[in-house]
Steps between C-alpha positions, in 0.01 A plus 500: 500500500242637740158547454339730684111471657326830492149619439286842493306317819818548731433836532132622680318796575581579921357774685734824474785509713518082575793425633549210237666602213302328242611711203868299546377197285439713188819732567713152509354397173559820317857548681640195380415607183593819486803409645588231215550241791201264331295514118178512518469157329590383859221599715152268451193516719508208710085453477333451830534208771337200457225444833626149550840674540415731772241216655868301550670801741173698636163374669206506298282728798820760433519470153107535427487820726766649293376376170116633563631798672355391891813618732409665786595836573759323769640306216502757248711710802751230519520476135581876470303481106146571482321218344400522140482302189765637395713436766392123434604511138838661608596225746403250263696612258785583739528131637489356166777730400709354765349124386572540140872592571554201681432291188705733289773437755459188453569507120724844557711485826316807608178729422417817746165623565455902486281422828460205754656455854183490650655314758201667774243318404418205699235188412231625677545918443698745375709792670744748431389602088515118443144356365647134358861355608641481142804301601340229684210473185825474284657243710217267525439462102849421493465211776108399387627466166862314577675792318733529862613253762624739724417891527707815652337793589768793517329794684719808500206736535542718774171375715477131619337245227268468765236336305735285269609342815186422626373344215778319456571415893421086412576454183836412469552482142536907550752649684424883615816761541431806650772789569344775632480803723477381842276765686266586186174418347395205566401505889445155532795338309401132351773235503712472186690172483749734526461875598812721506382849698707767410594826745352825430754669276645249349721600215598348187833378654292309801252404237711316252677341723237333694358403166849362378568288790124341496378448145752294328496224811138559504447393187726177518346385779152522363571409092241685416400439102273848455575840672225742552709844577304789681706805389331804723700833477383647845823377641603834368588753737246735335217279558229649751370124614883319510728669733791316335796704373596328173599741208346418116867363429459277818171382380633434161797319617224271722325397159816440286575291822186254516478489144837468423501166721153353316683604175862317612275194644263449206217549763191665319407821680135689464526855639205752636587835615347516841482818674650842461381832697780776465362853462658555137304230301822534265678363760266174550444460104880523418625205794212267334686582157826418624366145573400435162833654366654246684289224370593620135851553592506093623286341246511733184288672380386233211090591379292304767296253321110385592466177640321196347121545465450239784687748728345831319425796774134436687219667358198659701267192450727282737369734766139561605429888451458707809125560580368764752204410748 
């Protein structure tokens, strides 16, 4: 029974012709219902994250810059997003889309995100379209709050979870999984606690079988108790930024493959789309719906319910309102 974060903050105003396709996050949400795949009665708008959540993953210099609109135009070039309120609001809302389905994962087995995967942004700034690491936000309520013992981070996005593993580089409580394209975006790689680069090219037979002969020992070595699954669709071979050569039933097959394993091991899984660049945006919006047609096809497709009111989605007076200087 999923239930589905979205909000009319994903999606901003970007200068004409940005090469991030922004309008995706609405198309997802009217896609899935158009294409009877989830009611309406299953989407809610997750509110906006708490400031004591992001204080627990970013620094408060990094955060305060981005909250009052001070980047520099260095930062703001490594961001790849101008800087605006509403960019704040959006990855606000964004990272407590991806918090809020970890405690309906919790209760559900599995809730998906129509956004998330920010998996650029480090502590201390933000690159590659990624303001606040959503992920690592969601995994830290769930260890702060003893909802998780043990956290897997399943990266499957095309790009290195660059900042993910950062973050995450001494905390062992979090394991970080990274399959990737090798020779791609980022440069500098981080180190995953475990990083699988991938050949340019790599097809959906290569794929899958890397990912079948890892994942399943993966997980029984580290008995994880909460999966956080990064679910990028530029691993297709239509992607301009992946220069991977998986087909949209490849990619499908990858999701009914992680997901099928959380759903066979009882191991709560909360999904965010991550990234997605081919030049059709009806490629990128229909790969992110196969993932949640796999997620109904699992779980069933059972009304998602609200959780309890102590557990209700974040409202904006948790977090102090962005202020110009």
């Amino acid at each position: 029974m999923p239930c589905l974060a979205t909000s009319d903050r994903y999606t901003i105003a970007l200068p004409q012709g940005h090469r991030f396709p922004i309008a995706k996050y609405e198309l997802i949400r009217e896609q899935l219902l158009w294409q009877g795949i989830a009611p309406p009665e299953d989407f809610y708008d997750p509110g906006l994250c708490a400031e004591e959540d992001v204080l627990r993953v970013h620094t408060t210099e990094y955060w305060h810059k981005v909250r009052d609109l001070q980047l520099s135009p260095a930062e703001v070039r490594r961001l790849g997003l101008p800087q605006s309120e509403q960019l704040v609001l959006r990855s606000l809302s964004s990272s407590a889309g991806t918090l809020q389905s970890a405690l309906r994962a919790l209760r559900d087995g599995v809730a998906l995100n129509c956004a998330g995967g920010t998996h650029h942004a480090f502590a201390d700034r933000g690159e590659g379209f990624c303001v606040l690491n959503d992920i690592a936000i969601g995994a830290a309520h769930l260890l702060h709050h003893g909802l998780a013992r043990q956290v897997l981070v399943v990266d499957l996005d095309v790009h290195q979870g660059d900042g993910t593993a950062a973050i995450f580089r001494h905390e062992p409580r979090v394991f970080t999984f990274s399959m990737h394209a090798g020779a791609n975006y980022p440069l500098r790689k981080e180190q995953s606690d475990l990083d699988i680069e991938l050949p340019l090219g790599t097809d959906d037979a290569a794929y899958l079988g890397q990912l079948h002969a890892v994942l399943p020992g993966l997980i029984e070595r580290v008995q994880p108790d909460f999966i956080f699954y990064q679910a990028g669709v530029d691993v297709l071979a239509t992607d301009k930024l992946g220069k991977l050569a998986l087909t949209p039933a490849g990619c499908r097959q990858r999701d009914e493959y992680v997901l099928g394993l959380c759903h066979r091991l009882g191991l709560p899984v909360a999904v965010s789309m991550g990234g997605g660049y081919s030049e059709r945006t009806a490629d990128i919006v229909n790969a992110h719906c196969n993932t949640f047609a796999v997620a109904y096809e699992l779980w069933g497709a059972a009304s998602c319910r609200p959780l309890p009111a102590a557990s209700s989605p974040i409202t904006a007076a948790n977090v102090h309102a962005p202020t110009r200087v």
